[in-house]
N, C-alpha and C positions, 0 to 999 in steps of 0.2 A: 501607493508605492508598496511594494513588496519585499519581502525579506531581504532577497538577490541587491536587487537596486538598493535598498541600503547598506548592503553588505557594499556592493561597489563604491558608491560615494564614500564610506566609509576609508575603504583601501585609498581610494585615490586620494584622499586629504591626508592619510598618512603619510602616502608615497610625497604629496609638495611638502608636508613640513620637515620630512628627510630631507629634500632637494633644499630646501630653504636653510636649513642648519649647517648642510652640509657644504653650500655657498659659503654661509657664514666662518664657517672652521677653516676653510681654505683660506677665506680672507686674513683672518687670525696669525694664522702660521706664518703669511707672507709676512704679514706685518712683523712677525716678532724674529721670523730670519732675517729682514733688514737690520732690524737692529740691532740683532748680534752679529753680523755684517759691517753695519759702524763701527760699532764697541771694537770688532776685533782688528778693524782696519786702524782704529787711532792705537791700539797696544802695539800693532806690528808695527808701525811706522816711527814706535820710541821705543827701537829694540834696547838700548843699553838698560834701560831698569826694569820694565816689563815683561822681559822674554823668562825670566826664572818663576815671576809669578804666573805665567800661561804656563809652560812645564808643568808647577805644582798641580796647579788645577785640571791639566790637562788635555784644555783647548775643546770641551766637547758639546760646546753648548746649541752648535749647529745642528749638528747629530741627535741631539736631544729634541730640538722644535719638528726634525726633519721625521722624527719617528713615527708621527701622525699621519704622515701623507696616505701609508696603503688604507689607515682604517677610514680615513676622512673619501676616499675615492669610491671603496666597496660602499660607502652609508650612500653617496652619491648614487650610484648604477647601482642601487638597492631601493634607493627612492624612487629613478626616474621607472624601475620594471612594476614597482606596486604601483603609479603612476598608470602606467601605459596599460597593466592587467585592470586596474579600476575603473578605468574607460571603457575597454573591452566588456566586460560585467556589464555596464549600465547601456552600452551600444545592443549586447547581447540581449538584456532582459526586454528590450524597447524592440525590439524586432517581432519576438515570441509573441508580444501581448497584441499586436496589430493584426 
């Protein structure tokens, strides 16, 4: 095995543990906008005492989970291109050598 070909294998394991984290992140997020989805659905639904304390606070906690989405997408379609270039390399280097 030669430099190239481990240079490849290398990329493409980096490119799935991107793909792999970046699953994972997305799962993450969904998880915790549900819940601040609940949380905000039992405040609104007892507007007489809770509506001054979301005012205070501001109501932004969606907007906050939600601000991950671009960078969680780019790591995604950054994983799956060092993915697919890692193949490439080790498809390329296995041709040369035949």
């Amino acid at each position: 095995m030669n430099r190239k070909q481990f240079g490849g294998i290398l990329i493409f394991a980096l490119g799935l543990s991107a793909i792999f984290f970046a699953i994972h992140a997305m799962h993450r997020i969904n998880v915790a906008k549900g819940a601040i989805q609940k949380t905000e659905h039992f405040f609104t639904q007892n507007p007489g005492t809770w509506n001054p304390i979301i005012e205070f606070f501001g109501g932004e906690a969606q907007s906050e989970a939600s601000k991950y989405d671009t960078t969680v997408k780019i790591f995604l379609v950054s994983g799956i291109i060092l993915s697919i270039s890692g193949v490439l390399i080790i498809v390329a280097c296995r041709k040369r050598r035949m």
